[in-house]
N, CA, C and O atoms as a GROMACS GRO file, in nm:
protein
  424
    1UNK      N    1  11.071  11.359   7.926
    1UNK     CA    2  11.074  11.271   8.041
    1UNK      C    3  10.934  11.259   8.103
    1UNK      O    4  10.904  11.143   8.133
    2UNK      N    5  10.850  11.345   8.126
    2UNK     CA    6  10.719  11.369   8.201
    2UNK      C    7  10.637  11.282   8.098
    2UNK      O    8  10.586  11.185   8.156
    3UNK      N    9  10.607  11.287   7.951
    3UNK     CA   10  10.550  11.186   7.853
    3UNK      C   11  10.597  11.077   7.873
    3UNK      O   12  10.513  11.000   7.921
    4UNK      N   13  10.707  11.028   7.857
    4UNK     CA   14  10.738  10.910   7.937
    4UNK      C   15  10.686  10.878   8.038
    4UNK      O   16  10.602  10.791   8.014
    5UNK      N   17  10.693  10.907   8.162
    5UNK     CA   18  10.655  10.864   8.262
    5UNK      C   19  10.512  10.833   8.289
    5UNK      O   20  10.471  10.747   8.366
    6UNK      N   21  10.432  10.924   8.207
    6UNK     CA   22  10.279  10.958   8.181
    6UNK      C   23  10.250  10.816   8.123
    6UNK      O   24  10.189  10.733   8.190
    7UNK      N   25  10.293  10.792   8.005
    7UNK     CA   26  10.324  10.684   7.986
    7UNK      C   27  10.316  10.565   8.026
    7UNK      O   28  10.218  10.490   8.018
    8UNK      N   29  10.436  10.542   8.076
    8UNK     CA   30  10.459  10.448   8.205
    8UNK      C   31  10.345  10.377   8.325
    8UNK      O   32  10.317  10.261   8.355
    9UNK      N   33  10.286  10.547   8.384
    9UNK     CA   34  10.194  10.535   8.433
    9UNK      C   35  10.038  10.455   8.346
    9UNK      O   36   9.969  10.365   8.396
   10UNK      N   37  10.029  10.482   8.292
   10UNK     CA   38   9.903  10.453   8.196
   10UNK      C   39   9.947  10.296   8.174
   10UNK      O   40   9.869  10.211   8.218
   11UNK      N   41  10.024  10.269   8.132
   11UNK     CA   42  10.089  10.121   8.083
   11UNK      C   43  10.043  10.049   8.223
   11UNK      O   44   9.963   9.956   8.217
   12UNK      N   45  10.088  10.090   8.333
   12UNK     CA   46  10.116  10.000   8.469
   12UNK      C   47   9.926  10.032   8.506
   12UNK      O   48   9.891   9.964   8.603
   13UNK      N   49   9.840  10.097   8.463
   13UNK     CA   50   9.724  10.083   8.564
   13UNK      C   51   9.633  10.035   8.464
   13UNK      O   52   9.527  10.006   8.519
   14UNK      N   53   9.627  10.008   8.297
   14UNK     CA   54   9.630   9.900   8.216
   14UNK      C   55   9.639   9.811   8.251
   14UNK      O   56   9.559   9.719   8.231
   15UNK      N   57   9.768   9.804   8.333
   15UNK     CA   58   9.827   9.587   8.328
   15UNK      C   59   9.745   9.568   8.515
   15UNK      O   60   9.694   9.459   8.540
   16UNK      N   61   9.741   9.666   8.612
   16UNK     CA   62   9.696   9.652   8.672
   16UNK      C   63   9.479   9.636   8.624
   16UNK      O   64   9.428   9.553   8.700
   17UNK      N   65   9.426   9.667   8.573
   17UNK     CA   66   9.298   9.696   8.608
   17UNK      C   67   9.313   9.564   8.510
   17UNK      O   68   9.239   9.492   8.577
   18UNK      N   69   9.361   9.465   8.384
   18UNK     CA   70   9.400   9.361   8.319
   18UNK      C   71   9.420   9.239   8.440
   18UNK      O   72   9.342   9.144   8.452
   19UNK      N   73   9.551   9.264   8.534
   19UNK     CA   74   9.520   9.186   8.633
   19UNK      C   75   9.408   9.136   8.732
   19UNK      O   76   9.400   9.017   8.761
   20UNK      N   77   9.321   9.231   8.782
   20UNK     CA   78   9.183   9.247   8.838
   20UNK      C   79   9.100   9.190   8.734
   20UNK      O   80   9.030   9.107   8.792
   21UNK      N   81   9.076   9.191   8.638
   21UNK     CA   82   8.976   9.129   8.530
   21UNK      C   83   8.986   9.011   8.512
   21UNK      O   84   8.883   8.956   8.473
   22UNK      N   85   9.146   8.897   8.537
   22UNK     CA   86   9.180   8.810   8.523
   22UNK      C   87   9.164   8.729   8.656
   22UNK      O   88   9.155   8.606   8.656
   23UNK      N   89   9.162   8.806   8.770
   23UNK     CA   90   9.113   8.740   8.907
   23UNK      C   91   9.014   8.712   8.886
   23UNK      O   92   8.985   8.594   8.862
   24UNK      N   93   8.910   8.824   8.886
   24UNK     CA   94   8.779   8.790   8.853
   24UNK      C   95   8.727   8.703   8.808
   24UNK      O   96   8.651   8.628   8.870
   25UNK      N   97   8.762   8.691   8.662
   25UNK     CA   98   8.662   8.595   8.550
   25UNK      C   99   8.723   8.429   8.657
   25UNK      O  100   8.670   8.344   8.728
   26UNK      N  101   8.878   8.463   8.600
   26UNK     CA  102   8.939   8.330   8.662
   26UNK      C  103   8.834   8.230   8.789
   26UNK      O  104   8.799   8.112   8.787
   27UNK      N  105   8.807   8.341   8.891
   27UNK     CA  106   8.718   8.328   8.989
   27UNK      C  107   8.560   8.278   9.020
   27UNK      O  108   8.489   8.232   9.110
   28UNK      N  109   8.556   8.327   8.864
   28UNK     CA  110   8.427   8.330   8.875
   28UNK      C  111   8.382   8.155   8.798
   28UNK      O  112   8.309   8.064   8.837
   29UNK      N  113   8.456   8.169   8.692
   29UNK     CA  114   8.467   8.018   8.628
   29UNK      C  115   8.511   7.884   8.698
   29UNK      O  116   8.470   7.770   8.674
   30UNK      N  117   8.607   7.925   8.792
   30UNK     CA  118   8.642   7.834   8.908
   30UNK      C  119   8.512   7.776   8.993
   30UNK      O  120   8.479   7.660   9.018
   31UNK      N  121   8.454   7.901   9.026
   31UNK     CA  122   8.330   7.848   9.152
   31UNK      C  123   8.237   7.802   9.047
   31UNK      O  124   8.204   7.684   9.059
   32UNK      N  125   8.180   7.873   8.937
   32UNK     CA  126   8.083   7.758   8.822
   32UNK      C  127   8.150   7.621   8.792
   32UNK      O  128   8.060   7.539   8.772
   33UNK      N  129   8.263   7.568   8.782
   33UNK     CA  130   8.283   7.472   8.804
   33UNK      C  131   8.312   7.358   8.915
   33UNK      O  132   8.319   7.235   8.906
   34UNK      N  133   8.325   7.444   9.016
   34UNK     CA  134   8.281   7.382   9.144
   34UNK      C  135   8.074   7.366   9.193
   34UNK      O  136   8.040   7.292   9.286
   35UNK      N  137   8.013   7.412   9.146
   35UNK     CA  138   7.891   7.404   9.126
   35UNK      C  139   7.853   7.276   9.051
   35UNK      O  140   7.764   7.199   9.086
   36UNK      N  141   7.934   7.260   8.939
   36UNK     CA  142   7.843   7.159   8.821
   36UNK      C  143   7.980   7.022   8.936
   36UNK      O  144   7.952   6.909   8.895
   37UNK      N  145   8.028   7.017   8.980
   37UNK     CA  146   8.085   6.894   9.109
   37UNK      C  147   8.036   6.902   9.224
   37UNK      O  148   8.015   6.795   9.282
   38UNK      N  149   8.007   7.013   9.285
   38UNK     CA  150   7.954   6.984   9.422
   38UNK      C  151   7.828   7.033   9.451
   38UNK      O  152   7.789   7.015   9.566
   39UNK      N  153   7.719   7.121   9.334
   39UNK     CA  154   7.636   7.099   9.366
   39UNK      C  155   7.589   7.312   9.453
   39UNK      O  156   7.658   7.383   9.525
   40UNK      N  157   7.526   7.322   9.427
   40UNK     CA  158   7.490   7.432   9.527
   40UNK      C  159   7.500   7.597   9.415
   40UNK      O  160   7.508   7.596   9.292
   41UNK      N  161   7.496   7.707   9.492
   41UNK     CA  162   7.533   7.810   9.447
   41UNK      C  163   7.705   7.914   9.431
   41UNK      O  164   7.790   7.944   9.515
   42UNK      N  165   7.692   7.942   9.264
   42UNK     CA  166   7.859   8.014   9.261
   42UNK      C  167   7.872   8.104   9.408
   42UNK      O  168   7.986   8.111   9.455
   43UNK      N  169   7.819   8.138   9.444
   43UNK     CA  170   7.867   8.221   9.585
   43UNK      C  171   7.869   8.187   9.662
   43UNK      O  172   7.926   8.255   9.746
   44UNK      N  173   7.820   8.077   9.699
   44UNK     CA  174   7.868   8.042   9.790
   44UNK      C  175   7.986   8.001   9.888
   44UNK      O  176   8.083   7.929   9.863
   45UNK      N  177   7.948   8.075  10.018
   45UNK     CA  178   8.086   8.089  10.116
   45UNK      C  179   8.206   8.018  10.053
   45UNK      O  180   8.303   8.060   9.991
   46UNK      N  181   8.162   7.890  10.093
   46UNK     CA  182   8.279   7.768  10.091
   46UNK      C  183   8.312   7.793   9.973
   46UNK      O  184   8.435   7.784   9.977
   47UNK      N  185   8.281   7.822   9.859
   47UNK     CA  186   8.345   7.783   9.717
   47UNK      C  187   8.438   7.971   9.706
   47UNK      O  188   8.544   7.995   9.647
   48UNK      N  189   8.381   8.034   9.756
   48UNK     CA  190   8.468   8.136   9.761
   48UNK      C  191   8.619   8.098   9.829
   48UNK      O  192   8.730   8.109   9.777
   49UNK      N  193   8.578   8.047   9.977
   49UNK     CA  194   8.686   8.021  10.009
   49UNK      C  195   8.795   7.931   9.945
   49UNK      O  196   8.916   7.948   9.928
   50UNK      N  197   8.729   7.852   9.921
   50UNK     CA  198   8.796   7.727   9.823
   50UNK      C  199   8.881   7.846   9.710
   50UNK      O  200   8.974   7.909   9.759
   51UNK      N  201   8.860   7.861   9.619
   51UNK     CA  202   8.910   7.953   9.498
   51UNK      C  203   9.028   8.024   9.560
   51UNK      O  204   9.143   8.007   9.520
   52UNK      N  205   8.984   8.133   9.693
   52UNK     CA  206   9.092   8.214   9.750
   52UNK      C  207   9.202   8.112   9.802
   52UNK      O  208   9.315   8.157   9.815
   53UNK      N  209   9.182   7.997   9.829
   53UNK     CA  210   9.289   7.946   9.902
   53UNK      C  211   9.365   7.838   9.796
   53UNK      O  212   9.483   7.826   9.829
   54UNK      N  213   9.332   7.763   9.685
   54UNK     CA  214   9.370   7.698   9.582
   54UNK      C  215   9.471   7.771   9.548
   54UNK      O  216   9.436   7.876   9.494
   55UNK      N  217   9.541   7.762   9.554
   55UNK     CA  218   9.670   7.753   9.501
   55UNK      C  219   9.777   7.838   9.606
   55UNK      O  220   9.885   7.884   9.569
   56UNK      N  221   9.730   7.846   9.723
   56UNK     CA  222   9.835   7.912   9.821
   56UNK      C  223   9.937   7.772   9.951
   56UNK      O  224   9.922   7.650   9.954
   57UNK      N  225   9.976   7.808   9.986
   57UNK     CA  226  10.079   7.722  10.126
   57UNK      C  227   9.973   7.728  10.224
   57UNK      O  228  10.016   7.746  10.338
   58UNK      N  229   9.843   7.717  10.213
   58UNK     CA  230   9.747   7.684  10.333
   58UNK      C  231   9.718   7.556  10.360
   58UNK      O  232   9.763   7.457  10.301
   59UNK      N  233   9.618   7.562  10.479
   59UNK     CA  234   9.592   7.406  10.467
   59UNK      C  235   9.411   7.392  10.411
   59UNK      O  236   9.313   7.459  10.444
   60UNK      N  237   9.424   7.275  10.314
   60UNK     CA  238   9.326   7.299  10.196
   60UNK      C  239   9.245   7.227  10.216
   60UNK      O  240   9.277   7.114  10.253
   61UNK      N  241   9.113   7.257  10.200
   61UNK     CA  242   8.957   7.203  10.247
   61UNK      C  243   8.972   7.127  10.084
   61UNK      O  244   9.042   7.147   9.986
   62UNK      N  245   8.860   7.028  10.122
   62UNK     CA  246   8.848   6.948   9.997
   62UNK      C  247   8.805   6.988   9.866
   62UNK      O  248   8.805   6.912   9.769
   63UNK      N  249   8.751   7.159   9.863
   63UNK     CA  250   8.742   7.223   9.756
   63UNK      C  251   8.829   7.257   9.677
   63UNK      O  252   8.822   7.282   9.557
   64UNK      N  253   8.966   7.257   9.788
   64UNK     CA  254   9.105   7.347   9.781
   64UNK      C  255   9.170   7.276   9.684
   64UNK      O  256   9.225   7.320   9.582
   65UNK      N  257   9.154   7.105   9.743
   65UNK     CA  258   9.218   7.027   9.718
   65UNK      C  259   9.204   6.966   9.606
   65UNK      O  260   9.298   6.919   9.543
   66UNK      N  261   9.038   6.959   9.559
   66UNK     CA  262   9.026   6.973   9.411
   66UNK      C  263   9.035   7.102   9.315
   66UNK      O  264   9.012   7.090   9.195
   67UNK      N  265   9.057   7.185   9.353
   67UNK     CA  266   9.094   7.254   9.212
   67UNK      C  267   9.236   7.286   9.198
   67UNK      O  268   9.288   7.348   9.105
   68UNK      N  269   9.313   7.218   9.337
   68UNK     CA  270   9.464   7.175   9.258
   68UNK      C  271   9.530   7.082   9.225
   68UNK      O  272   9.650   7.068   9.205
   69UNK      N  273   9.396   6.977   9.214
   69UNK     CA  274   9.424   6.857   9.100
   69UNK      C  275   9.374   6.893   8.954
   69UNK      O  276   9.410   6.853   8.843
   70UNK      N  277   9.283   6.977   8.993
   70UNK     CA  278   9.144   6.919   8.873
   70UNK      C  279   9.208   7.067   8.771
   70UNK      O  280   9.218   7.058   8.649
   71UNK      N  281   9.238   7.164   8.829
   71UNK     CA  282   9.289   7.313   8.738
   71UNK      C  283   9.402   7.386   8.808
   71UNK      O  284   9.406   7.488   8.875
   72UNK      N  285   9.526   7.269   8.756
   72UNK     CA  286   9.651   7.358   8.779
   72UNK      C  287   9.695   7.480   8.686
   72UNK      O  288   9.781   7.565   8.707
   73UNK      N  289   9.619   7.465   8.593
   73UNK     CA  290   9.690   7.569   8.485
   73UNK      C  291   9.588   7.685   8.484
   73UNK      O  292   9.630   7.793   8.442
   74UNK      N  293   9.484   7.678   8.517
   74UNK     CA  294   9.379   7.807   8.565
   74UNK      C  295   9.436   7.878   8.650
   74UNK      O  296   9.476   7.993   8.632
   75UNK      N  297   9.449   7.786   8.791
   75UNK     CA  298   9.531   7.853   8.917
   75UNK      C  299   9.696   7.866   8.889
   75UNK      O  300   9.757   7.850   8.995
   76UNK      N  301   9.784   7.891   8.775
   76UNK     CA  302   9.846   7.928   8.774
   76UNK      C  303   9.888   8.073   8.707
   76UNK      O  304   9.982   8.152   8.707
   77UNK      N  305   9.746   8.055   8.647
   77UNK     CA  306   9.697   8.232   8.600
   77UNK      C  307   9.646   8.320   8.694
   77UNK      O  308   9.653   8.443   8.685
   78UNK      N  309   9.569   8.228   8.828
   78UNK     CA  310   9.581   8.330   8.905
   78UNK      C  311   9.652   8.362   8.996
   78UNK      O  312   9.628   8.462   9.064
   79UNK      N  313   9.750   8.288   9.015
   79UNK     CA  314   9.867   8.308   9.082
   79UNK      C  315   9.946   8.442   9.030
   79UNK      O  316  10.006   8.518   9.106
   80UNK      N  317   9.936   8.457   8.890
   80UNK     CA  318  10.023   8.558   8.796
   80UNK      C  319   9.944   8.683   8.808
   80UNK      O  320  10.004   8.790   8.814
   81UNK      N  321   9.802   8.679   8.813
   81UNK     CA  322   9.703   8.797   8.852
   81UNK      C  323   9.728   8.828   8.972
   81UNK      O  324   9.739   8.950   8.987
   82UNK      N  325   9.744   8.756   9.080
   82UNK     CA  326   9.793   8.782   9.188
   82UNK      C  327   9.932   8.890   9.252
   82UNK      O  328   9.952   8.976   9.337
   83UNK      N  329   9.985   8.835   9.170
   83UNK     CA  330  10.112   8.913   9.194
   83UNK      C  331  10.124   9.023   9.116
   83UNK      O  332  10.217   9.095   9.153
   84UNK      N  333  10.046   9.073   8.997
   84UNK     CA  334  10.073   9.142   8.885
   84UNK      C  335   9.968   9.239   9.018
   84UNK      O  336  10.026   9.344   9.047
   85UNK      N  337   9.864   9.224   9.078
   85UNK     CA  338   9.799   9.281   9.136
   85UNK      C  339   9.883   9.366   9.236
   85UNK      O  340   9.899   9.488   9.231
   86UNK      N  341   9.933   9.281   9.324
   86UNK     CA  342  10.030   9.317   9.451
   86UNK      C  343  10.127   9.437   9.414
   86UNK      O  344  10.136   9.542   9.479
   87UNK      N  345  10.205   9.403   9.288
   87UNK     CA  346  10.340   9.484   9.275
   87UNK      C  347  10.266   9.636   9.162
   87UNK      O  348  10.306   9.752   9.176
   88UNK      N  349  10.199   9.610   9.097
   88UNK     CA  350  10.124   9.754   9.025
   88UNK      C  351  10.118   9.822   9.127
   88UNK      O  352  10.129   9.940   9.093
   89UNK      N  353  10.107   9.813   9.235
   89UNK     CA  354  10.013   9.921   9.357
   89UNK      C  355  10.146  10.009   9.360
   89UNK      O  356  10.161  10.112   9.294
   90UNK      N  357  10.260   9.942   9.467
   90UNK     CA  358  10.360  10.011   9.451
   90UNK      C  359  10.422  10.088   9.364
   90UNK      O  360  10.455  10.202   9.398
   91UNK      N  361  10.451  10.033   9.218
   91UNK     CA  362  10.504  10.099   9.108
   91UNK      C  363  10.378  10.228   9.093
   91UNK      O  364  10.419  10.343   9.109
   92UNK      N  365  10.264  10.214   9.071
   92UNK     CA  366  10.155  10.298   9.082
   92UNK      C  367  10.236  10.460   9.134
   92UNK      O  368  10.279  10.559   9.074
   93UNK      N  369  10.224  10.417   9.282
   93UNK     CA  370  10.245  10.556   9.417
   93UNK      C  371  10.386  10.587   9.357
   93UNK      O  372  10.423  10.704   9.350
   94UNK      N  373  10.451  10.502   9.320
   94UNK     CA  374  10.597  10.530   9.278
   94UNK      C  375  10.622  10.692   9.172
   94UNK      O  376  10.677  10.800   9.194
   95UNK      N  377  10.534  10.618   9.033
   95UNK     CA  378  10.566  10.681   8.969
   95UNK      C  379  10.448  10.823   8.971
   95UNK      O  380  10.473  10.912   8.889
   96UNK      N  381  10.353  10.837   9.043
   96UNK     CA  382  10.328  10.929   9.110
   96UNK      C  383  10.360  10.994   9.170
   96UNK      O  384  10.320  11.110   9.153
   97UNK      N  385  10.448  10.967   9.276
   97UNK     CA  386  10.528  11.048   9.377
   97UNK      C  387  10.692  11.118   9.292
   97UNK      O  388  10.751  11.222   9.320
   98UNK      N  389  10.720  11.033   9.202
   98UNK     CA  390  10.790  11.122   9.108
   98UNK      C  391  10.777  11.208   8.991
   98UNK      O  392  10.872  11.266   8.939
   99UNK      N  393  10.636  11.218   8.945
   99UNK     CA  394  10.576  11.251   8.865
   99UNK      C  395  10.540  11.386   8.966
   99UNK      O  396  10.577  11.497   8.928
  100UNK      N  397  10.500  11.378   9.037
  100UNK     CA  398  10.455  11.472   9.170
  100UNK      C  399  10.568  11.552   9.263
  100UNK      O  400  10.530  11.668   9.276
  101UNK      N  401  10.629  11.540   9.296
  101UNK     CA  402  10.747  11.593   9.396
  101UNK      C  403  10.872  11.608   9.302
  101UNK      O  404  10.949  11.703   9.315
  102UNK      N  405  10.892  11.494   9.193
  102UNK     CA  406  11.029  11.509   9.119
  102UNK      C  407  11.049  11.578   8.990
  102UNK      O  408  11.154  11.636   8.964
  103UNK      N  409  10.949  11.571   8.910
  103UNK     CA  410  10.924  11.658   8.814
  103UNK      C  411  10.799  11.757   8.806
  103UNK      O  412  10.772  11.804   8.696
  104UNK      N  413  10.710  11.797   8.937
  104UNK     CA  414  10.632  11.860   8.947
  104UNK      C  415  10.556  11.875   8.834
  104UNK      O  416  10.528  11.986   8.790
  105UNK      N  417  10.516  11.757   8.776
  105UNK     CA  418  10.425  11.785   8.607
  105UNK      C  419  10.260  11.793   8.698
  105UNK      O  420  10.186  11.824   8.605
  106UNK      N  421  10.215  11.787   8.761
  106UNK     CA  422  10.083  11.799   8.832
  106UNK      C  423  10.082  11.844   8.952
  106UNK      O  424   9.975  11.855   9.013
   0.00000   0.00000   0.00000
């Protein structure tokens, strides 16, 4: 059971540190292509913001608004990085805290 879970663990901070790599690049290719359209530097503020807010229920600046015409299927990978991000954390402490308190393997 403890190999298992060991396991488990290793699998989930894989698909987590996989998710983070996929924000990233995703992110990063987003604002270089907002550069070769609007002109300026990938870091810049606005194009950060733009990226973070593309593809959420906000209300969307005209950066926003083109990259959820121009790359729905990019921003729907990071939508999936997104969430793969959010829910690893929990399962993470999870199977730690049973790995830890329930089968005392560490």
């Amino acid at each position: 059971m403890d190999i298992f879970l060991f396991i488990l663990l290793g699998l989930t901070v894989f698909i987590l540190l996989l998710a983070l790599q996929m924000r990233w690049m995703i992110s990063v290719a987003l604002r270089r292509a907002l550069t070769e359209k609007f002109g300026g530097l990938p870091s810049d503020t606005e194009y950060r913001q733009g990226v973070a807010d593309a593809g959420r229920r906000v209300s969307h600046t005209e950066i926003a608004t083109h990259l959820n015409e121009t790359y729905p299927n990019q921003l729907g990978h990071l939508r999936l990085a997104r969430r793969v991000s959010v829910y690893t954390l929990p399962v993470m402490i999870g199977l730690l805290a049973i790995l830890r308190f329930g089968l005392e393997a560490f």
